[in-house]
C-alpha positions as CSV (number, residue, x, y, z in Angstrom):
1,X,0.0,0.0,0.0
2,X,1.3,3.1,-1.0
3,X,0.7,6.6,1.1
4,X,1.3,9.5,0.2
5,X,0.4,11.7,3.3
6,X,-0.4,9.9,6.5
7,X,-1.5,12.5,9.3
8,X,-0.2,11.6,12.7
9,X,-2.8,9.2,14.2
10,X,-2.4,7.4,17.9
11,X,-0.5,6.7,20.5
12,X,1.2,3.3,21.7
13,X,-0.2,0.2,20.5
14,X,0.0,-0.8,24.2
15,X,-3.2,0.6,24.8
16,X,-4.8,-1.2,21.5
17,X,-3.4,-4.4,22.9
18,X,-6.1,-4.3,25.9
19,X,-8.8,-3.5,23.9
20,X,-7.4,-6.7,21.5
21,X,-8.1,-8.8,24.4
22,X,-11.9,-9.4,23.5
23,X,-11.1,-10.6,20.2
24,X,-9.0,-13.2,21.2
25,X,-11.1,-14.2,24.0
26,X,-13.6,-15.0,21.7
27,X,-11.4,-16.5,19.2
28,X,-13.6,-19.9,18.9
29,X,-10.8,-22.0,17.0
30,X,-8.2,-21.9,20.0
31,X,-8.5,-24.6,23.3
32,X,-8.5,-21.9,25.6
33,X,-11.0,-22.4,28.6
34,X,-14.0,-20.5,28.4
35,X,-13.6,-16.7,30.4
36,X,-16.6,-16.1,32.7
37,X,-15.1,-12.2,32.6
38,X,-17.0,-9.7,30.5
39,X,-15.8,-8.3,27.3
40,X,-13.1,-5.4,27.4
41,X,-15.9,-3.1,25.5
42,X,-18.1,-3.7,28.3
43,X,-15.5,-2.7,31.0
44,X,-14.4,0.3,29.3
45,X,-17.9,1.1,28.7
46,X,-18.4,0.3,32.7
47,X,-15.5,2.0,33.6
48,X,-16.5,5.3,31.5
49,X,-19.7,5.6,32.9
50,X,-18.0,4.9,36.4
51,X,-15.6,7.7,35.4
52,X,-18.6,10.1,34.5
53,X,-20.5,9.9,38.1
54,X,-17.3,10.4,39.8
55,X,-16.4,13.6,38.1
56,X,-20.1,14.4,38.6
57,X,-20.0,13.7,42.2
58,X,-16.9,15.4,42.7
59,X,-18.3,18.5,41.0
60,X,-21.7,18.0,42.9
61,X,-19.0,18.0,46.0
62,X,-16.9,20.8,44.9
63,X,-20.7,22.6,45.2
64,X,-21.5,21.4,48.6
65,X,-18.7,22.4,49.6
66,X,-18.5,25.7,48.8
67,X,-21.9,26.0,49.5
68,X,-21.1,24.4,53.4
69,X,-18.1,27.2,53.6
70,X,-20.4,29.5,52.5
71,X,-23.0,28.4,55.1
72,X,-20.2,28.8,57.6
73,X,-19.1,32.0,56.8
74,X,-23.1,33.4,57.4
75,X,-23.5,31.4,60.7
76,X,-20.2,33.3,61.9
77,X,-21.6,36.5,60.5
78,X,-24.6,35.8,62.7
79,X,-22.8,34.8,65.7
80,X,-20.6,38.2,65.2
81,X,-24.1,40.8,64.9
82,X,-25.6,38.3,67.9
83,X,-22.2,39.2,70.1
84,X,-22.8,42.7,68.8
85,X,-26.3,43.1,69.9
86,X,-25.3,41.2,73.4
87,X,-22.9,43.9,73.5
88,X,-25.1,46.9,73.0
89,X,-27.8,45.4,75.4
90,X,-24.7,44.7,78.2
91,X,-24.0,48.7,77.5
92,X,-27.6,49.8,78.0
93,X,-28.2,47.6,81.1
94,X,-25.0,49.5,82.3
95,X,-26.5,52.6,81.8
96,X,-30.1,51.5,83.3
97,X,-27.5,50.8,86.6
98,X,-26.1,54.0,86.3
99,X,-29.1,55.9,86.1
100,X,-31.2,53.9,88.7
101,X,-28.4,54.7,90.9
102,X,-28.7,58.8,90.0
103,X,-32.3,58.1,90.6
104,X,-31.6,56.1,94.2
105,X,-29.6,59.3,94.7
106,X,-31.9,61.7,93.8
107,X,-34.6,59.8,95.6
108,X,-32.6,60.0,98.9
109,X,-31.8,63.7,98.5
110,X,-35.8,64.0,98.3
111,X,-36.4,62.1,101.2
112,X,-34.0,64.2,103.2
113,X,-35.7,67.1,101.8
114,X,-38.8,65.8,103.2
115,X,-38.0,65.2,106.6
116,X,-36.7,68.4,106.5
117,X,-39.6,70.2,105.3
118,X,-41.1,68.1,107.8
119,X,-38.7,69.3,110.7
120,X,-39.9,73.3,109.3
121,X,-43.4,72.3,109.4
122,X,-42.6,70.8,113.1
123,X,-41.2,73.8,113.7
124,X,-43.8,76.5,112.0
125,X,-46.5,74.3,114.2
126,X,-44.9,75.1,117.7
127,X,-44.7,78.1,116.3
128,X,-47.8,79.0,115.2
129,X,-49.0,77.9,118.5
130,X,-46.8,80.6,120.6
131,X,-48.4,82.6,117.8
132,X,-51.4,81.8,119.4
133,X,-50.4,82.9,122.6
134,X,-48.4,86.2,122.2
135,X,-49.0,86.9,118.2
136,X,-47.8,87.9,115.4
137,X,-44.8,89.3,116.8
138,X,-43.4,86.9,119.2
139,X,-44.4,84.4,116.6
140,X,-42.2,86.4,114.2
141,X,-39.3,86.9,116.9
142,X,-39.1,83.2,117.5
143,X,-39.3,82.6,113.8
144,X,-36.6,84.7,113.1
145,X,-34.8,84.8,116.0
146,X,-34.7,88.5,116.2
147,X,-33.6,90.9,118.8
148,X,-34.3,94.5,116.8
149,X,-36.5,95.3,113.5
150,X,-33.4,96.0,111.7
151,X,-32.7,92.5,112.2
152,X,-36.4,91.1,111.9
153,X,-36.1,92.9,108.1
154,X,-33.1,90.7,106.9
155,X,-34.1,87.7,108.8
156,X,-37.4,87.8,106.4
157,X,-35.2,88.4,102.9
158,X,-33.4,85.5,104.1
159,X,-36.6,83.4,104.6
160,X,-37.8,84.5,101.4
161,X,-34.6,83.7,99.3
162,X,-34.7,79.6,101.2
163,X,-38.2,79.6,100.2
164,X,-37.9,80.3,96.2
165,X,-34.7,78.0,96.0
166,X,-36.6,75.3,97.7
167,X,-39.5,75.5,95.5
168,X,-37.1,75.4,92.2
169,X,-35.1,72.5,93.8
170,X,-38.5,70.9,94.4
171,X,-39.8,71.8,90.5
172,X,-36.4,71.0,88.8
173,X,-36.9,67.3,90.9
174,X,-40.5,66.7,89.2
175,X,-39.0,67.5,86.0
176,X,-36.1,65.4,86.5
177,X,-38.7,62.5,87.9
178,X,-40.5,62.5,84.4
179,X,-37.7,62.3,82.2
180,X,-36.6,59.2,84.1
181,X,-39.5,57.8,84.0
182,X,-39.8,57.6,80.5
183,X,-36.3,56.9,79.8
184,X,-37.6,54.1,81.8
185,X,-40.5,53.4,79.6
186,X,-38.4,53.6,76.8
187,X,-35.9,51.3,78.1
188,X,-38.2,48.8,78.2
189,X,-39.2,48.9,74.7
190,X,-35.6,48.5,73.6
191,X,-35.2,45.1,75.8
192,X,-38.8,44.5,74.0
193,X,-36.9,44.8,70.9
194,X,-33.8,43.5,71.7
195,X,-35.3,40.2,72.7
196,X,-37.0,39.5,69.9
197,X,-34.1,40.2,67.7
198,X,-32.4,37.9,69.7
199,X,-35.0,35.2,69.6
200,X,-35.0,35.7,65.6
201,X,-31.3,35.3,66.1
202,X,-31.0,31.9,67.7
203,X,-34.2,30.4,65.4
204,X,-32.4,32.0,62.2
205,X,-28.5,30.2,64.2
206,X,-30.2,27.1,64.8
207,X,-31.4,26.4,61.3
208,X,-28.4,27.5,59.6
209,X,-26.6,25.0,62.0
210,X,-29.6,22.1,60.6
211,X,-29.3,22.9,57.3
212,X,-25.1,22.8,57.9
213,X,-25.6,19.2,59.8
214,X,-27.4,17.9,56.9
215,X,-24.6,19.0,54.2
216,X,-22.2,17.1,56.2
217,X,-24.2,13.9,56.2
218,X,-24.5,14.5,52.5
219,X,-20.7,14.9,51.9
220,X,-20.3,11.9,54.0
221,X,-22.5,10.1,51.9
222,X,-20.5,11.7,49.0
223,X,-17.4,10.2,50.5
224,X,-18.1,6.9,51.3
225,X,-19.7,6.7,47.7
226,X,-16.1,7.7,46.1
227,X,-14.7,5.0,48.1
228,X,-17.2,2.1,46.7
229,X,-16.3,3.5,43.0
230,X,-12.8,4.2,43.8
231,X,-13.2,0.4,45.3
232,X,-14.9,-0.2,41.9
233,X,-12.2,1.1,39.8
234,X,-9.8,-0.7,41.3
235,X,-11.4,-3.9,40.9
236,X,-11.9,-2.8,36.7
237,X,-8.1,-2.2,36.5
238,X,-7.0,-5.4,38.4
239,X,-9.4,-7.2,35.9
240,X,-8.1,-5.4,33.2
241,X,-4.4,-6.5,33.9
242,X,-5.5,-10.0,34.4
243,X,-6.9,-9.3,30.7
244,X,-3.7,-8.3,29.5
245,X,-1.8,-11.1,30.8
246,X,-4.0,-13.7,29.3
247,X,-3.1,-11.6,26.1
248,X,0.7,-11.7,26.2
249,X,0.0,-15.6,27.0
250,X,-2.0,-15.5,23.7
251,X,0.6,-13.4,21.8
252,X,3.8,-15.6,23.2
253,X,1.8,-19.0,21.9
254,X,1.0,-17.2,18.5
255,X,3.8,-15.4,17.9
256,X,5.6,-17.7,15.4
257,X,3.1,-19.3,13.7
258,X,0.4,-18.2,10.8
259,X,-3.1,-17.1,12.2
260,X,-6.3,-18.5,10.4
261,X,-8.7,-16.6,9.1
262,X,-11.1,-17.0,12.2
263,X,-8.4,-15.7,13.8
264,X,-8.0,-12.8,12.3
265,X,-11.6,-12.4,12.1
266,X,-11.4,-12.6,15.7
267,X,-9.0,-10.1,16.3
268,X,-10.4,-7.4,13.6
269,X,-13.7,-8.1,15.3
270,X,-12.5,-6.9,18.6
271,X,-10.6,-4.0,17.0
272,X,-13.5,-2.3,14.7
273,X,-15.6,-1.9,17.7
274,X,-13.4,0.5,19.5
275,X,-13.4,2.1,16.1
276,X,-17.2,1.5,15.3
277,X,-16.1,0.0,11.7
278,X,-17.7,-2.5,10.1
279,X,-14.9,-5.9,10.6
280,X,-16.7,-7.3,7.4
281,X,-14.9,-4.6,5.7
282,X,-12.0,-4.8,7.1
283,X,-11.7,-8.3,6.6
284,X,-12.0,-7.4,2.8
285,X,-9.5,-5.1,3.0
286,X,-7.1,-7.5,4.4
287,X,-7.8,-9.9,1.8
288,X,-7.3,-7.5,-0.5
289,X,-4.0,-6.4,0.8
290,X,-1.8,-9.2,1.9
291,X,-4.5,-12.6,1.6
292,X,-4.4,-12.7,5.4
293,X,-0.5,-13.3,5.3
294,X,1.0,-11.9,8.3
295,X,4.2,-11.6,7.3
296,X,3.4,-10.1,3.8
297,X,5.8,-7.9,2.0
298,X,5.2,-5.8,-1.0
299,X,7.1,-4.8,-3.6
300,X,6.9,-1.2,-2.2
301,X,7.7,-2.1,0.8
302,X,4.5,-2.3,2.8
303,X,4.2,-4.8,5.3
304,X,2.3,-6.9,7.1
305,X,-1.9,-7.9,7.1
306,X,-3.1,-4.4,6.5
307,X,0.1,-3.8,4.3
308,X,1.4,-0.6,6.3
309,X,4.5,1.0,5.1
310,X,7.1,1.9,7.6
311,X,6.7,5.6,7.8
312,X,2.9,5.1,8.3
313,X,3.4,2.0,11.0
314,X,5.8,4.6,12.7
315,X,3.3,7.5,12.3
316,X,0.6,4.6,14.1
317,X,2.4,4.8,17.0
318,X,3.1,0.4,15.2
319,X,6.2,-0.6,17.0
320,X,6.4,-4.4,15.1
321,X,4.5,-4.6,11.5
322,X,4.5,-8.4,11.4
323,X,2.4,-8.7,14.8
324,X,-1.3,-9.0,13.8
325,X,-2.8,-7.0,17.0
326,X,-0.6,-3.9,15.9
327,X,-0.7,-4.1,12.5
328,X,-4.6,-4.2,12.6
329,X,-5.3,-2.0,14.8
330,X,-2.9,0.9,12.9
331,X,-4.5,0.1,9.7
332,X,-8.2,0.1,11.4
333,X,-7.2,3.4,12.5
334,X,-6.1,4.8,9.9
335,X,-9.2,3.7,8.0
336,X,-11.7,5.1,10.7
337,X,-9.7,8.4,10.1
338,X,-10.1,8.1,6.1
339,X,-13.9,7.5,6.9
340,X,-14.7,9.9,9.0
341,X,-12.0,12.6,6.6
342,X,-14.3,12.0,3.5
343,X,-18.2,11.8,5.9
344,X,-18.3,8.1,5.5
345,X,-18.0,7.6,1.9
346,X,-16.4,4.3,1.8
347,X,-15.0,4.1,-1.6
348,X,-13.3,7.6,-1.3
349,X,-11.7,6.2,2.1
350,X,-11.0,3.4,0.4
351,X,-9.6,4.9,-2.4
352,X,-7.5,6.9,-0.3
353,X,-6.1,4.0,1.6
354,X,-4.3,2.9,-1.3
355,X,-3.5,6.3,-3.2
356,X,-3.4,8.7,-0.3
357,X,-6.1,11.0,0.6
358,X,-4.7,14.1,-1.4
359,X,-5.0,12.3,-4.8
360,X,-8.9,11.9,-3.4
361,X,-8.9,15.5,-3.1
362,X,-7.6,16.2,-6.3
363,X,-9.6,14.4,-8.2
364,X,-12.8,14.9,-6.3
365,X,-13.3,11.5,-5.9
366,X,-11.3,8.1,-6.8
367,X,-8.6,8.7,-8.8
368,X,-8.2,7.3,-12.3
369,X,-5.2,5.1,-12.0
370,X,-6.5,1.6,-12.9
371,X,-4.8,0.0,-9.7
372,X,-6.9,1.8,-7.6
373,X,-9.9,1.8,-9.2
374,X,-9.8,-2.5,-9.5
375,X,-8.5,-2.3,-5.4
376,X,-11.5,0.2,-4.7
377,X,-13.9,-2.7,-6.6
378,X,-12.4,-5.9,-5.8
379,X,-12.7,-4.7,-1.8
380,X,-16.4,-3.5,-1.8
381,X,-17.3,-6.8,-3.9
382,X,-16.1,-8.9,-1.2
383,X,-17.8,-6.5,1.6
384,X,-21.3,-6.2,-0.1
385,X,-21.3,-10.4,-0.7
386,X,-19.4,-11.3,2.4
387,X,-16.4,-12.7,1.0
C-alpha cells in the first residue's frame, strides 16, 4: 500500500493491545478455557460511565462544599451581629444601673428634703401655736430669732430667698422624675426589641446549624460513595491487567506461527468496535492487501496484514508490522480516520487507503489510475457479498 500523506494518528499500541483482548477471548478455533469475565468493551464502557459519576460527584461535592463554607461564613456573621447586639444590650443595662443609681440618689436627696420640710413644718407648728399665745410678733421673733427690727427685716429676705430655692429644687426634681420615668419606659421597649431580635437570632442560628448538619451527612455520603467506586475502579483495572496477561500468553503461543482466518476475524472483530467499523470490511480489505499473510511484504515495501508501510506503522504509533494485533489495529485506525475525513464515503476512504487522501482530493473522488480503481472494486465486492 502506497501513502502519500499519512497524518499523525495514535498513541502506543499498548493501549490497542487491551482493547485486543476481547477478540481473542472470543477466538472460537483456539483450546482456551472459556472466560466467565465480560468483554473489554463492556469494562471500558463500565469504567466510562464509572468515570462520569465520579467527576459528577466530585463537582456535585466541589458545590456542597462551597456551599457548606459558604453556610459557615453566614453562621459566623450571625454569631458576630448576635455578640454585637449582646454587646449593645450589656451597655444599655450598664446605663439603666447608672441611672437607677442617679435616681436612688436623687430619691434620697428628696427624702431628706422631706423630713426636712417636715422638721420646718414641726417647727412653723410650735410656732404657730406661741403665735397663738403672744401673736404675730413673738411668733415672728421666735421665727426669726430677732432681737431688733433691723434685724427682723433681713431675717425675712433670708426666709424668702430659702423659700424660692426650695421650690425650684422641688420643680427641677418633678421635672427630672418624668424624664426618668420615661427613659424608663423607653428602656423597656428597647429590651422589647432586643429580645426578639435575639429570639430571631437563635431560630435563624439554629437552622443554619440544621441545614449545615445535613450537608455534612450528604458529603459523608459523597465520600463513602467515592470509596465504593474508587473500590470499583480498582477492581476494573485489576481485571483489566489480568486481561492483559492472558493476552501476552496468547501473543507468546501465537507469535511464530500463521493465524487462520477465524483468527483474524477474531482479532479485527475486537478491533472495529473501538473504532465502530464494520470488521466485514476490514476483513476485505485484508484480503485484498496481503491474503491474510501476516508476514506479507510488497514490492513497495508495505508490510504486514493491513500492508502498512514503515513511515505510516511509525506515524501509528506500530512498533512491530509483522504482529497481527498492531498491524490491525494501525491500519483500522487509519481507515476510521479516512472514513470519518471524506463523511463516511467508503470508496473515497478506500480509495484513499491505497493512493493517499490528497489524490482523493484532487480528483474529487477516486482517482483514475486503474490500480486503484480494480483495489477500490475488488474490496467492496467482497464486503457487499461477504467474502
Amino acid at each position: 500500500m502506497e501513502v502519500r500523506t499519512v497524518p499523525y494518528m495514535m498513541g502506543c499500541w499498548r493501549k490497542w493491545a487491551v482493547a485486543a483482548a476481547l477478540a481473542l477471548l472470543l477466538v472460537s478455533n483456539l483450546a482456551l478455557p472459556a472466560m466467565a469475565s465480560p468483554s473489554l468493551s463492556e469494562l471500558e464502557s463500565e469504567l466510562h460511565s464509572v468515570h462520569v459519576n465520579l467527576v459528577a460527584d466530585r463537582a456535585q461535592q466541589s458545590t456542597l462544599q462551597a456551599e457548606s463554607s459558604q453556610t459557615q461564613a453566614e453562621l459566623n456573621q450571625v454569631d458576630q451581629e448576635l455578640q454585637a447586639k449582646q454587646n449593645s444590650i450589656a451597655a444599655t443595662q450598664a446605663a439603666i444601673v447608672r441611672t437607677e443609681d442617679e435616681i436612688g440618689t436623687e430619691s434620697r436627696r428628696l427624702a431628706a428634703t422631706q423630713r426636712s420640710a417636715q422638721q420646718e413644718q414641726g417647727g412653723l407648728d410650735a410656732v404657730l401655736l406661741y403665735t397663738e399665745q403672744y401673736g404675730p410678733l413673738g411668733y415672728l421673733a421666735v421665727l426669726l430669732r430677732v432681737n431688733s427690727f433691723s434685724d427682723f427685716v433681713t431675717r425675712l429676705g433670708d426666709v424668702a430667698q430659702v423659700a424660692s430655692f426650695e421650690r425650684g429644687l422641688v420643680q427641677h426634681l418633678n421635672h427630672y422624675a418624668d424624664l426618668i420615668h420615661h427613659y424608663l419606659v423607653a428602656l423597656d421597649q428597647t429590651k422589647a426589641k432586643l429580645a426578639t431580635q435575639r429570639a430571631t437570632l437563635v431560630q435563624q442560628h439554629n437552622q443554619l446549624a440544621q441545614v449545615a448538619s445535613q450537608r455534612r451527612q450528604v458529603l459523608a455520603t459523597l465520600a463513602g460513595e467515592q470509596q465504593k467506586l474508587t473500590a470499583v475502579e480498582a477492581d476494573l483495572q485489576t481485571q483489566g491487567q489480568n486481561l492483559w496477561n492472558a493476552i501476552q500468553q496468547i501473543k507468546a503461543e501465537l507469535a511464530d506461527g500463521q493465524l487462520s482466518s477465524s483468527q483474524i476475524f477474531s482479532i479485527v472483530q475486537s478491533i472495529s468496535a473501538i473504532y465502530g467499523i464494520d470488521p466485514l470490511l476490514v476483513m476485505a480489505v485484508i484480503r485484498e492487501e496481503s491474503g491474510g499473510n501476516t508476514h506479507a511484504v510488497s514490492s513497495a515495501g508495505a508490510e504486514g496484514l493491513m500492508q502498512l508501510m514503515p513511515s505510516t506503522a511509525a506515524e501509528l504509533g506500530v512498533t512491530d508490522a509483522f504482529n497481527a494485533e498492531q498491524n490491525v489495529h494501525g491500519g483500522i485506525a487509519y481507515l476510521a480516520y479516512l472514513i470519518k475525513l471524506f463523511n463516511g464515503n467508503i470508496p473515497f476512504a478506500l480509495a484513499a487507503y491505497n493512493a493517499g487522501p490528497e489524490a482523493v482530493k484532487q480528483y474529487g473522488g477516486i482517482p483514475p489510475y486503474p490500480s486503484t480503481q480494480n483495489y477500490v472494486k475488488n474490496i467492496m465486492y467482497m464486503y457487499q457479498h461477504g467474502i
